[in-house]
C-alpha positions as CSV (number, residue, x, y, z in Angstrom):
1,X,119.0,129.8,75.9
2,X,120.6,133.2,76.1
3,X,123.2,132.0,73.4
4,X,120.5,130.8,71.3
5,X,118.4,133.7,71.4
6,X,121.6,135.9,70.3
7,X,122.5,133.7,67.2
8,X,119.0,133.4,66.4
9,X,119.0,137.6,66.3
10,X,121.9,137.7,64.4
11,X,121.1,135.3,61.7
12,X,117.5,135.5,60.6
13,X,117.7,133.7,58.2
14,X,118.5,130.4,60.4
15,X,115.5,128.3,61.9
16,X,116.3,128.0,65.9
17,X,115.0,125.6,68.8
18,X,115.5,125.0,72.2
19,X,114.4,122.1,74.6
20,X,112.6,123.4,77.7
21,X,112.9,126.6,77.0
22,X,110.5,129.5,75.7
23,X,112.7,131.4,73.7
24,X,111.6,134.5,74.7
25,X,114.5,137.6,74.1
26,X,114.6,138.9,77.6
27,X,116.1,142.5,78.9
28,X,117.1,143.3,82.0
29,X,113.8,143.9,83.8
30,X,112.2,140.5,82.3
31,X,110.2,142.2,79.6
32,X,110.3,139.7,77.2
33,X,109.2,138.6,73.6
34,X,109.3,136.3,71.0
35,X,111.8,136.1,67.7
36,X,110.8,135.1,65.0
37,X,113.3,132.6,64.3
38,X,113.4,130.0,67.7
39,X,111.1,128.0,69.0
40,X,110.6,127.1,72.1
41,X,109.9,123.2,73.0
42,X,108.6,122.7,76.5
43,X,106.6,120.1,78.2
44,X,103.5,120.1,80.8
45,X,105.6,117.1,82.7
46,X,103.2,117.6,85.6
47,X,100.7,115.9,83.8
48,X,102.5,112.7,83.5
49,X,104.0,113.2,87.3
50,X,100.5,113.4,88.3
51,X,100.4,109.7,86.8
52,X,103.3,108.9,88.9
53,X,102.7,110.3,92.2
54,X,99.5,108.2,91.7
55,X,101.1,105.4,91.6
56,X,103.9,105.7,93.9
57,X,100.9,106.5,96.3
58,X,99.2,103.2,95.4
59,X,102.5,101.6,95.0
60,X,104.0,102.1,99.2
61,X,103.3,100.3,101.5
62,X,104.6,102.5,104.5
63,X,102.6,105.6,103.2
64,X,105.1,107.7,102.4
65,X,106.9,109.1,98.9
66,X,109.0,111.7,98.7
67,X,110.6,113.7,95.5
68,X,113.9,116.0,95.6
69,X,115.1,118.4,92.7
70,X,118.6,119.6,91.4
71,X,117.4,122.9,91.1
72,X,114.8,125.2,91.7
73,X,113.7,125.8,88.3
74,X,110.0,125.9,86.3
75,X,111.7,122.9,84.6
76,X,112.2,120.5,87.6
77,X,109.1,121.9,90.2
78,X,106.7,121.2,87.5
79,X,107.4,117.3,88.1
80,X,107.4,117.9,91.7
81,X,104.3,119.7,92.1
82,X,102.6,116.8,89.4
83,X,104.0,114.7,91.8
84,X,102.8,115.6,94.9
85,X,99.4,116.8,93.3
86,X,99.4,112.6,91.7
87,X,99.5,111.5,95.4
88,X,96.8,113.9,96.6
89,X,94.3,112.7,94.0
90,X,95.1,108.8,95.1
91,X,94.6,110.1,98.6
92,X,91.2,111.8,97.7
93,X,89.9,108.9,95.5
94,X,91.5,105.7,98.0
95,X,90.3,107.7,101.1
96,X,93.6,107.3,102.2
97,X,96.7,109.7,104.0
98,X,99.6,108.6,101.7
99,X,102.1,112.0,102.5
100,X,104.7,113.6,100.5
101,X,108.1,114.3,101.6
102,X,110.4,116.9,99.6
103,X,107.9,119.5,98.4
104,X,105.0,121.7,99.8
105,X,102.3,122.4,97.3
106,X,101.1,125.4,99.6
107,X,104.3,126.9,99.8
108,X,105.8,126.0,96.7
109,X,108.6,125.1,98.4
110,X,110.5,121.7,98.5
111,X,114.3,119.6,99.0
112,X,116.7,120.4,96.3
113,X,120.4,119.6,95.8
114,X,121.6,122.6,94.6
115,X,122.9,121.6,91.4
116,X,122.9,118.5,89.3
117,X,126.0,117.1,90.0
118,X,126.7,116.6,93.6
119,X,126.2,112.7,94.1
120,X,127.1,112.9,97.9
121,X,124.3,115.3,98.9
122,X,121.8,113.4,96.4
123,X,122.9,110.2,98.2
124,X,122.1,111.8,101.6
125,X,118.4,113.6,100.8
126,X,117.8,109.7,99.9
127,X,118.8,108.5,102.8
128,X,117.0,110.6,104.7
129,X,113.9,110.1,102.7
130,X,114.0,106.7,103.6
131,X,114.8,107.4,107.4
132,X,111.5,109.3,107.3
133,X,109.7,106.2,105.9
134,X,109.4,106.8,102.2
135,X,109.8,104.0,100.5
136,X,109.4,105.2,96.5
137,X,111.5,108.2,95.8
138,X,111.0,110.5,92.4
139,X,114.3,112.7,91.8
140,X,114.3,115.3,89.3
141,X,117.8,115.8,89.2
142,X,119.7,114.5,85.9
143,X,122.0,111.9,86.3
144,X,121.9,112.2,90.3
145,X,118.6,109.8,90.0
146,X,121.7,107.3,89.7
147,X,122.5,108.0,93.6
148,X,119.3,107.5,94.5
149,X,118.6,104.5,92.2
150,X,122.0,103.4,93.5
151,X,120.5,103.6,97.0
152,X,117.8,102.0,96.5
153,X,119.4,98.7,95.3
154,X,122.4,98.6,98.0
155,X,119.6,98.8,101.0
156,X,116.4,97.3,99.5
157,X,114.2,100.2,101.3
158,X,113.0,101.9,98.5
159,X,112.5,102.2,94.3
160,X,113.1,104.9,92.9
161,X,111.2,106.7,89.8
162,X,113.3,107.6,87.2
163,X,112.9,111.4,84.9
164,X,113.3,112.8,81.7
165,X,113.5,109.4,79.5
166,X,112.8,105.6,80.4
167,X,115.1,104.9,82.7
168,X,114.7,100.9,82.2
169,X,116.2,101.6,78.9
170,X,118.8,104.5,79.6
171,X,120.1,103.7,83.1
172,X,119.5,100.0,82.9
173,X,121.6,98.9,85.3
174,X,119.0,99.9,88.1
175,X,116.2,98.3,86.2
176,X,115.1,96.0,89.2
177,X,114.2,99.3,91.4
178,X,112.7,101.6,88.2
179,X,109.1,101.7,89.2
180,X,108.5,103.7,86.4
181,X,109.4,106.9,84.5
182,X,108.3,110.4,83.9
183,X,109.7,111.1,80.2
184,X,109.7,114.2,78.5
185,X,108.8,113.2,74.7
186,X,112.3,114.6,73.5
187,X,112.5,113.2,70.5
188,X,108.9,113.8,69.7
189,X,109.3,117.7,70.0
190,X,112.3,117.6,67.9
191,X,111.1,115.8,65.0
192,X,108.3,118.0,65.1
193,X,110.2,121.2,64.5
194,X,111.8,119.7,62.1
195,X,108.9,118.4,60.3
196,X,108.0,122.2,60.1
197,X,110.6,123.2,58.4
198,X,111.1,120.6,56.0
199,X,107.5,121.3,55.1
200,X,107.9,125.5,55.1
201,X,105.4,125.7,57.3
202,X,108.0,127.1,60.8
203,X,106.8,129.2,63.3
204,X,108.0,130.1,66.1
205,X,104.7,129.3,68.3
206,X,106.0,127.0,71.1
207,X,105.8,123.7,71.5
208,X,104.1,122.1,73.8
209,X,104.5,118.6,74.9
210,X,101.3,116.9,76.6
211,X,99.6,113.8,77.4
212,X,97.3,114.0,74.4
213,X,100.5,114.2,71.8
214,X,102.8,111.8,73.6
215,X,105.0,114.8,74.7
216,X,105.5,113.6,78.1
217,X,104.2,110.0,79.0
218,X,104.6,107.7,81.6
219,X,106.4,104.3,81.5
220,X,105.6,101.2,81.9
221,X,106.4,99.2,85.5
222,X,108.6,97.0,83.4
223,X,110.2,94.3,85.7
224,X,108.3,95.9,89.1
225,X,104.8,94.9,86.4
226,X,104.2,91.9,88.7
227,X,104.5,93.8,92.2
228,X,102.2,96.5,91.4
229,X,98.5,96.4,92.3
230,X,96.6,94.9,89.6
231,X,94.2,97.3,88.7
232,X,97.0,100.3,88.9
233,X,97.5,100.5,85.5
234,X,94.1,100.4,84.3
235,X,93.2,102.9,87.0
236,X,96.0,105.1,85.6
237,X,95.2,104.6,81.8
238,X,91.6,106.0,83.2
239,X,93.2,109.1,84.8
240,X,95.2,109.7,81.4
241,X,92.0,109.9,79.7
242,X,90.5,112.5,82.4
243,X,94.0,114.9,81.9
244,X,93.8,114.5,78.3
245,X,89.7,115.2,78.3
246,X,89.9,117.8,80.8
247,X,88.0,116.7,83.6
248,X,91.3,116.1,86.4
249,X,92.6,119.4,86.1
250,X,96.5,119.2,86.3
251,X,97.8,122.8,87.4
């Protein structure tokens, strides 16, 4: 983003956007505003992780769900924190004590890898996931949701939730333990900017990807359809309607 923010300052005369960023020029004591000529696209994912730590919650059967990040940033806790907020709402409505392994709402704290490309220690925080007794696993990690996916077919102890896009379609080969998917409406936020300037009409006021505009949505069970509870995904195409409306508050 830094890199983008420099071009964009030295050519004004160039449209700019980057993805989950936003595009703010930044010193060195984090003052920071906008230029005129980026937008920023970003996405309130914990909106449609709060539909999916719903119904991991409603999906296990041992109680337990855990999530795990590549990195500590805004961009990856906001799923987590959706997450984990998803399986307290389930607990509040079900009257029920479905916990959450890998992050700590209070604390704002939670398991991460480090980076997005270590497969080995991805592999292990899914192990040991499972070892505590979670039995659907939500990784917001890149590509390492292939470890845990992987995982998850070679013992049979766990599904796995896939991030970003629809993981039944981009990492098919793990389709039979894909619950579901958090996606981030990439291409939707992209067309839009450049719908706005094909019709003149850029600015750089961010975008903002949401429930209500299809920026971030969840997935369908796909092949796991038929081992779902049957009223999970009318009960979550209720809860949509309250985060779109206003009424669940999503932080």
């Amino acid at each position: 983003a830094g890199a983008i923010i420099a071009s964009a300052k030295a050519n004004p005369s160039i449209k700019y956007a980057v993805v989950d960023d936003s595009a703010q020029d930044c010193d060195a004591n984090w003052v920071c505003k906008p230029v005129a000529n980026v937008k920023g696209l970003t996405f309130k994912t914990q909106e449609s992780s709060f539909l999916a730590g719903y119904a991991a919650a409603a999906f296990s059967t041992k109680g337990v769900v855990a999530t795990y990040g590549g990195a500590p940033y805004p961009t990856v806790t906001a799923f987590m924190d959706g997450f984990a907020q998803g399986v307290f709402y389930y607990n509040q409505v079900k009257n029920k004590g479905v916990r959450v392994l890998g992050w700590n709402r209070d604390t704002k704290n939670g398991e991460f890898v480090g980076d997005f490309a270590n497969t080995s220690k991805a592999l292990q925080i899914s192990k040991n996931f499972e070892q505590a007794g979670a039995d659907v696993i939500f990784p917001v990690a890149g590509g390492l949701g292939g470890a845990t996916a992987q995982n998850s077919m070679d013992g049979g102890k766990s599904v796995t939730i896939w991030v970003d896009t629809d993981g039944f379609v981009s990492a098919s080969k793990y389709r039979s333990v894909l619950l579901t998917s958090v996606m981030k409406g990439l291409g939707e936020s992209v067309y839009s900017v450049i719908a706005e300037v094909n019709a003149g009409k850029f600015t750089n006021k961010a975008y903002v990807g949401t429930l209500a505009n299809k920026g971030t949505r969840l997935a369908s069970f796909h092949d796991l359809a038929s081992a779902v509870p049957t009223s999970l995904a009318k009960e979550i195409a209720a809860i949509e309607k309250k985060i779109i409306a206003g009424s669940i508050k999503v932080d």
